[in-house]
PyMOL commands that place a pseudoatom at each C-alpha (Angstrom):
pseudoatom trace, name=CA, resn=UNK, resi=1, chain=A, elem=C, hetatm=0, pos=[-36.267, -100.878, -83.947]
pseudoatom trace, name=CA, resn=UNK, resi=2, chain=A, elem=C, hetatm=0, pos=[-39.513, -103.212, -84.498]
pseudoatom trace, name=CA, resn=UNK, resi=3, chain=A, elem=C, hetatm=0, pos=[-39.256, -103.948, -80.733]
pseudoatom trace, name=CA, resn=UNK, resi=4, chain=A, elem=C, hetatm=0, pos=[-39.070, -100.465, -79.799]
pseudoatom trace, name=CA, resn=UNK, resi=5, chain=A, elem=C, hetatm=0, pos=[-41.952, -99.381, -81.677]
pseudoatom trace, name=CA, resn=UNK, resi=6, chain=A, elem=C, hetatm=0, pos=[-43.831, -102.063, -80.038]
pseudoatom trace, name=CA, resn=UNK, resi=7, chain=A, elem=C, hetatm=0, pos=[-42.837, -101.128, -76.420]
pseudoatom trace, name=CA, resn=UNK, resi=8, chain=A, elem=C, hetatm=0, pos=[-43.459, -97.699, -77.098]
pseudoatom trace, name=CA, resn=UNK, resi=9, chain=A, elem=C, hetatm=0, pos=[-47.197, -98.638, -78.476]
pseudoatom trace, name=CA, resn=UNK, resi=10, chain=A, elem=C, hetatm=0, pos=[-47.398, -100.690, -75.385]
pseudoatom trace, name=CA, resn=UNK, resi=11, chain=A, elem=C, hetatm=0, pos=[-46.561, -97.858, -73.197]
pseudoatom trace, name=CA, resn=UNK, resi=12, chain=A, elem=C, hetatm=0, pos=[-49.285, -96.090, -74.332]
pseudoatom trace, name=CA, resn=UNK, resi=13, chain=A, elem=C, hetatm=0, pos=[-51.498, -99.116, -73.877]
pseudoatom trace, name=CA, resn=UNK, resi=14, chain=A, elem=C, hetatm=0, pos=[-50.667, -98.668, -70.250]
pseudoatom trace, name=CA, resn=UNK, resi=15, chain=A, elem=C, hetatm=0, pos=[-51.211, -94.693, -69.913]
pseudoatom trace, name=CA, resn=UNK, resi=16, chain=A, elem=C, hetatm=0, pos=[-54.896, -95.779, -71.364]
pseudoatom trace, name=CA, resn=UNK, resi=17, chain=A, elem=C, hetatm=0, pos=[-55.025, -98.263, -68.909]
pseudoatom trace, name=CA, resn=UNK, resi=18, chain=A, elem=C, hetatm=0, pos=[-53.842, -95.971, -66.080]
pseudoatom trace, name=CA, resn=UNK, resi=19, chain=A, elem=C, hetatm=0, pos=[-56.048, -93.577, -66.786]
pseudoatom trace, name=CA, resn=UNK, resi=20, chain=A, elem=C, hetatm=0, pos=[-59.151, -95.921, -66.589]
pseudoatom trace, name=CA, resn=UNK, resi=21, chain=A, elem=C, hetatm=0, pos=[-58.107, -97.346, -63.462]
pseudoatom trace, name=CA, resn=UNK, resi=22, chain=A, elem=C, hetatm=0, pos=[-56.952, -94.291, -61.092]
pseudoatom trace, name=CA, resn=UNK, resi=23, chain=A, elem=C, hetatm=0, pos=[-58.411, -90.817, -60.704]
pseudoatom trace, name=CA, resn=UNK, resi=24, chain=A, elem=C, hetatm=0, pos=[-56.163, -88.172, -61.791]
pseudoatom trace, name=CA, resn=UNK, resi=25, chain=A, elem=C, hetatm=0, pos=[-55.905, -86.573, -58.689]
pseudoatom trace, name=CA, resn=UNK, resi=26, chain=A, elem=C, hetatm=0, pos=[-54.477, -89.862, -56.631]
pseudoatom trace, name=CA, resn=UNK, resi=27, chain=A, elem=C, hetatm=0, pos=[-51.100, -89.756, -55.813]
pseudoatom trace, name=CA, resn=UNK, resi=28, chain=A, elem=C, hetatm=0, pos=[-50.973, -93.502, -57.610]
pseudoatom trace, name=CA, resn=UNK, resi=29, chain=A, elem=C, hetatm=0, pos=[-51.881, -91.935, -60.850]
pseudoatom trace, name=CA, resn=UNK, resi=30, chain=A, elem=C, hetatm=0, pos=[-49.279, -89.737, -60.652]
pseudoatom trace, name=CA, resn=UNK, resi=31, chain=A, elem=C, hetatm=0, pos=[-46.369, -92.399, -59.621]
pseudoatom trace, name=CA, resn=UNK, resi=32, chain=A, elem=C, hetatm=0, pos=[-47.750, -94.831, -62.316]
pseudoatom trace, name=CA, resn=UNK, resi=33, chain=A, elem=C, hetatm=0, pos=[-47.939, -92.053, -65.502]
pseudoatom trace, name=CA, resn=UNK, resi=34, chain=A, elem=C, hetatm=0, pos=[-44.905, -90.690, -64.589]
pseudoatom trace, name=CA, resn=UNK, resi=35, chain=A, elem=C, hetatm=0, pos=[-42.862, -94.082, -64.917]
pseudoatom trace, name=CA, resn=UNK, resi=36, chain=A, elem=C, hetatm=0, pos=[-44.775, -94.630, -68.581]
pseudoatom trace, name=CA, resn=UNK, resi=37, chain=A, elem=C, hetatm=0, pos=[-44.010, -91.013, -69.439]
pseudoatom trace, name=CA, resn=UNK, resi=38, chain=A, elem=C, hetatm=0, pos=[-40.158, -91.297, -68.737]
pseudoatom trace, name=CA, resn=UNK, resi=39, chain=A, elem=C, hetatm=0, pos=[-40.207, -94.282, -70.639]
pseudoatom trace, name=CA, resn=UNK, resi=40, chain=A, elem=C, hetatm=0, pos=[-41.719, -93.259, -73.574]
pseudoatom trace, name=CA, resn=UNK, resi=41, chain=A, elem=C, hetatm=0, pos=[-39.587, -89.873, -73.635]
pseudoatom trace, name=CA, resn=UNK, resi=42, chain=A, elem=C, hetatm=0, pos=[-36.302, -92.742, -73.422]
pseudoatom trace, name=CA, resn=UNK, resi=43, chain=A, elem=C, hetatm=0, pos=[-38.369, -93.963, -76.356]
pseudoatom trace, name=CA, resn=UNK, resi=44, chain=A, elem=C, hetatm=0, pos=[-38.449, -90.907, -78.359]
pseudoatom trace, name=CA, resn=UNK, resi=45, chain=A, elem=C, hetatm=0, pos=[-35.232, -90.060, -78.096]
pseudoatom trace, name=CA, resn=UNK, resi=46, chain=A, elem=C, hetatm=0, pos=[-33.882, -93.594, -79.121]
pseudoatom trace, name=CA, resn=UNK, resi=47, chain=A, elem=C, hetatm=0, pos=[-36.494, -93.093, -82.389]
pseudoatom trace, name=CA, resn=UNK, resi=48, chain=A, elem=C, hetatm=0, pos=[-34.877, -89.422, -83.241]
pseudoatom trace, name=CA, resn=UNK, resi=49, chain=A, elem=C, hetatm=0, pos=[-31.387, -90.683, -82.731]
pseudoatom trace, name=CA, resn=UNK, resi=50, chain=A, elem=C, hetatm=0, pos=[-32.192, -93.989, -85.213]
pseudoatom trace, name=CA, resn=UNK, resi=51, chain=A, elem=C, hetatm=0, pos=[-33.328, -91.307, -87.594]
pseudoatom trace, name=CA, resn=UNK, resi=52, chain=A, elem=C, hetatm=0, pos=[-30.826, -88.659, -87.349]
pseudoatom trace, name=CA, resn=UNK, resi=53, chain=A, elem=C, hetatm=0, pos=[-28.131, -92.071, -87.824]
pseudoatom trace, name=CA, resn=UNK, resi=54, chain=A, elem=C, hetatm=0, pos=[-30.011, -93.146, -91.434]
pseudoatom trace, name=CA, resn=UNK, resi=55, chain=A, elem=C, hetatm=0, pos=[-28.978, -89.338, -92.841]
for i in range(1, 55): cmd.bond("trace and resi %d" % i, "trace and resi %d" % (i + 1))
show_as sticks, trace
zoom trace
């Protein structure tokens, strides 16, 4: 779980990042969010299932 956590705070480390270095209107900004955003929803979902297994 500990590594988890830390990916996901790294993920949005990147998204920070991304939006610093691309406009929002590029079509990179678009490619680059979306990969962090899919991985961080993977993410959430392996958090809620951890939780809903400690009940």
């Amino acid at each position: 779980m500990q590594e988890d956590v830390i990916s996901y705070i790294n993920l949005l480390n990147d998204q920070l990042d991304i939006t610093k270095k691309y406009s929002n209107t590029s079509s990179e900004f678009t490619k680059r969010w979306t990969e962090t955003y899919d991985k961080r929803s993977a993410l959430l979902k392996t958090f809620v299932d951890w939780n809903e297994g400690r009940r």
